[in-house]
N, C-alpha and C positions, 0 to 999 in steps of 0.2 A: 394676547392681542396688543401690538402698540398704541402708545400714544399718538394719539394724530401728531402732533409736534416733532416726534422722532418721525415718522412716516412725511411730512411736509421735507424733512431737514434736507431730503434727495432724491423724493420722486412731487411728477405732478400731480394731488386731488382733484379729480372730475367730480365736481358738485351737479345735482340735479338739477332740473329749473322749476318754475311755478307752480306751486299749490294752487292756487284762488283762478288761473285760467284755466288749466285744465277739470277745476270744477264749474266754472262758469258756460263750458265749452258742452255739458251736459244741460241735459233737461230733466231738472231735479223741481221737486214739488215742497211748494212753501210748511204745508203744514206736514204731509208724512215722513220729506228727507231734511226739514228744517225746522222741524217742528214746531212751526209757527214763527219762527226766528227768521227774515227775510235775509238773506245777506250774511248771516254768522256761518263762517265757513267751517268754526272751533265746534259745531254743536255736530258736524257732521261726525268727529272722533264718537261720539255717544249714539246719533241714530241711524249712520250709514257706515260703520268702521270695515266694510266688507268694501265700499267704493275709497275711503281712504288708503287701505293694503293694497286697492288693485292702482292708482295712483305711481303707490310707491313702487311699488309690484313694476310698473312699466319703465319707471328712470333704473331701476336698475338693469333690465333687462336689457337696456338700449345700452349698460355700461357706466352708471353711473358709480363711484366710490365713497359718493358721501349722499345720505337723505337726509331733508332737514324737516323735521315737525311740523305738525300742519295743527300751528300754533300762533302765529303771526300775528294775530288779535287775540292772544290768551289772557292778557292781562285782565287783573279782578277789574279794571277800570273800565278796556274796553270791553270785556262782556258785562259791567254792570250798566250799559246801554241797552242791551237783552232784557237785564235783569237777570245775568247768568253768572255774577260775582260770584256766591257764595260756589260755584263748578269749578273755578279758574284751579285752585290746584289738583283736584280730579281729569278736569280734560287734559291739561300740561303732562300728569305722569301716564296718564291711557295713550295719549300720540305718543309720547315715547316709546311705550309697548307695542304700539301698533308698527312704530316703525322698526324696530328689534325684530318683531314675528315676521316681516315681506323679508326682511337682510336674511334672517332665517331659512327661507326658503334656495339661499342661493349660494349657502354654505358650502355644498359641495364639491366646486371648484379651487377651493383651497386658498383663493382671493380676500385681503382686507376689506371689511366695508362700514360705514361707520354712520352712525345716527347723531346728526346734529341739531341740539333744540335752537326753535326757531323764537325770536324776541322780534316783532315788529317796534313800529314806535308810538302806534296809539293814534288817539283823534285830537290830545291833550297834549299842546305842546306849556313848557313852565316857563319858557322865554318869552311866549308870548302872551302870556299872562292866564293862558287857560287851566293851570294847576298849579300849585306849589309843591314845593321839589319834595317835602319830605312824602309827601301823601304817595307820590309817584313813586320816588323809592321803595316805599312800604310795599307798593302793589307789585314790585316787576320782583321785588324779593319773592312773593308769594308764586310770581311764577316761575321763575328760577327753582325753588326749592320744589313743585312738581314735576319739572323738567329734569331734576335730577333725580328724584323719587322713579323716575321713567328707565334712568338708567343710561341718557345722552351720555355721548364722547365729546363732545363743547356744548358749549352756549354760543350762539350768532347774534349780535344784537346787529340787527341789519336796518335799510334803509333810513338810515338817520338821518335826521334833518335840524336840530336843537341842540349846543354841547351841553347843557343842562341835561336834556333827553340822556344823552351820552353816560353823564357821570349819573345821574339815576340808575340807569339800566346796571352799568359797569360796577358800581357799586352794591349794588341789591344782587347781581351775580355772588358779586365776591361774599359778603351773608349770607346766604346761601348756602355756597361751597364751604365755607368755614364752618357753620354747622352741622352740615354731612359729614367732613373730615376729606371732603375729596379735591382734585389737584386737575380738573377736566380744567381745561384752556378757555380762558373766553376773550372771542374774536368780533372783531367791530366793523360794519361797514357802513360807509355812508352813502346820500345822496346828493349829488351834485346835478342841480337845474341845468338847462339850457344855458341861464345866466352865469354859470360858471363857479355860482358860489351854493350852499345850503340855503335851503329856505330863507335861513333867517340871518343870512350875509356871509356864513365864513368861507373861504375860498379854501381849495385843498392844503394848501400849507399851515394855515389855521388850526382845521379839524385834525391834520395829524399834530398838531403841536400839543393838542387836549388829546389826544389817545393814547399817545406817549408818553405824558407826564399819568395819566392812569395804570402804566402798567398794563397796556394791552399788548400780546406779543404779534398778533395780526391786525393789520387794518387793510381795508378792501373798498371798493365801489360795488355798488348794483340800482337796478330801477333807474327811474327817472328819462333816459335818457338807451341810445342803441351804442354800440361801441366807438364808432368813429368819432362822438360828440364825446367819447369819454377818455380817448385815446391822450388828447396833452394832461391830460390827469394819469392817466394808468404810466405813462412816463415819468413824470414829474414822482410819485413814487416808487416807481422800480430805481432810480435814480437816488431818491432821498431816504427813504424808509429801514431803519435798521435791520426788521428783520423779512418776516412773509407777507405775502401781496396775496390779496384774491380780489376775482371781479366776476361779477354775476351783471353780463347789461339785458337791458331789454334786445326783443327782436328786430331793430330800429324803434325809432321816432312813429308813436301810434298814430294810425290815420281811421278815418271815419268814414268808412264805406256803405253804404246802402243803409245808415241807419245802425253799422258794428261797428267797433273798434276791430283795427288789422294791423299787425306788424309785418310791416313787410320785407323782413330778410328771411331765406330759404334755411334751414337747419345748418345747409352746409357755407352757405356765405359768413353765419353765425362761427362757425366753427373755422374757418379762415382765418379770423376776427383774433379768435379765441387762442389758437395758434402763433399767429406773432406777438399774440400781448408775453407768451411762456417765451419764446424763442427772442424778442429784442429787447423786452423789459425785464426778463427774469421771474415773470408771474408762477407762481407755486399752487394757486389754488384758481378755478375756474367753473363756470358752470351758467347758467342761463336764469333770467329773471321771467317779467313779462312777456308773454308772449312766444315762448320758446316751445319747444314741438322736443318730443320724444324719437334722436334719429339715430340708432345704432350704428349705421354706417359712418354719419359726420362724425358722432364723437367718437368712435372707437379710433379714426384717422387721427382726426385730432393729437389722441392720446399719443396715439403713435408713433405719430413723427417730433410733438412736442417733446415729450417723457426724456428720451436720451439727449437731448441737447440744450436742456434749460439754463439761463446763463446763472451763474451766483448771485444771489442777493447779496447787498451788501452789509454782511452781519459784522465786519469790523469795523465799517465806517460811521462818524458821528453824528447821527441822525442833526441833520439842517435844524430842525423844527425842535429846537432848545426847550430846557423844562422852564419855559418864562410863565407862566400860567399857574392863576389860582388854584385850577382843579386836580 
């Protein structure tokens, strides 16, 4: 099997979208499918792994090349909210296996498909004073090192919003891998508000400036926000970024319907979206966040027409976003 990194170098990665809506999207029961856990979507890996496979089970179906763990709150921090710390690197290496056994099934056509663990960022940011950094490191190492016990093809540390979070996560990855002995990529994406910048003030040139000097060989956008609000960002690094781009947006800007949240872009407008980001920015990696709908037909288009005409990244030019930075 390759490397995702050789497999990025010349075609495009269709990533799945959302864990946490297409469970929210169901009528799951607090104490028998959550076991009393309200909201811990990680405990589902333990007492519903037959609706986590069929999950996964569906983005591949519709086409997907990469699933990502349905781990996003695995950290011993945020399950020790539950009171489900001491699980964190049990549930971390089981959604591995979980997601290993749905790819499993789909073997047969001879096709790449790759399992990526999922690192959200927690309810604890260290910039904002709600943890200190080493304790956070300590935890996302712990998840990281179930994550690879699971037997992922990367680490995603996704929807970032803290560079502290960042170098936490990215760091506690890299412990991790150096203990197993193994060389799986870890790839970084952030959140950029409405306001243009992260949470907690840095605007995209910023956060790739601290990704970079980490030693990240991807950096990506997701969440927050629908493509079109993410579009001078998804430029600004197809532009500036030395090596691979991925972007995972929401299904637009969530609105509030009858009492639901609704995103209101169709699979296939999404996947329109998703198509110029490969074809005018050079995006390499792609796939759906919030709100995103399982649609074999958009993404298989998609792929389609994106895959053979994606432009080069620029991997010889000197990334803008200089190693001026602490981290």
């Amino acid at each position: 099997m390759p490397h995702l990194l050789d497999f990025l170098a010349d075609r495009v990665l269709l990533c799945d979208g959302a864990m946490g809506t297409q469970v929210q999207a169901r009528n799951l029961r607090i104490e028998e499918d959550f076991l009393g856990h309200e909201n811990c979507t990680e405990i589902l890996t333990e007492s519903r792994p037959d609706l986590v496979r069929e999950i996964h089970r569906g983005y591949l179906a519709a086409g997907a090349d990469a699933i990502q763990t349905n781990t996003f709150g695995g950290s011993p921090i945020t399950l020790g909210e539950f009171g489900l710390q001491d699980k964190a690197f049990e549930l971390n290496k089981r959604a591995g296996e979980l997601a290993h056994e749905a790819v499993a099934e789909f073997t047969g056509d001879g096709r790449t498909r790759f399992v990526i663990g999922s690192v959200g960022p927690g309810t604890r940011l260290p910039t904002l004073g709600h943890i200190a950094y080493q304790p956070l490191e300590d935890a996302l190492t712990v998840q990281a090192q179930g994550l690879i016990a699971g037997a992922v093809d990367a680490i995603l540390i996704e929807t970032c919003q803290d560079p502290l979070q960042i170098k936490a996560a990215v760091n506690g990855a890299k412990r991790a891998r150096a203990e197993a002995g193994s060389d799986i990529p870890i790839l970084v994406q952030v959140t950029i508000e409405t306001t243009g910048t992260l949470l907690v003030g840095a605007d995209i040139a910023a956060a790739a400036t601290i990704v970079h000097a980490l030693d990240v060989p991807v950096i990506g956008l997701n969440c927050a926000t629908g493509p079109q609000e993410m579009a001078e960002h998804v430029k600004w690094l197809g532009e500036n970024w030395p090596g691979r781009v991925s972007v995972q947006p929401n299904a637009g800007l969530p609105e509030l319907i009858a009492g639901k949240t609704h995103y209101p872009l169709t699979p296939g407008e999404l996947a329109q979206w998703l198509e110029r980001f490969v074809l005018e920015d050079g995006i390499g990696m792609i796939g759906g966040c919030c709100g995103s709908a399982r649609s074999p037909g958009a993404r298989r288009r998609s792929r389609a027409r994106a895959s053979g005409s994606r432009r080069s990244p620029r991997s010889t030019a000197r990334c803008r976003c200089a190693r001026r930075t602490p981290f």
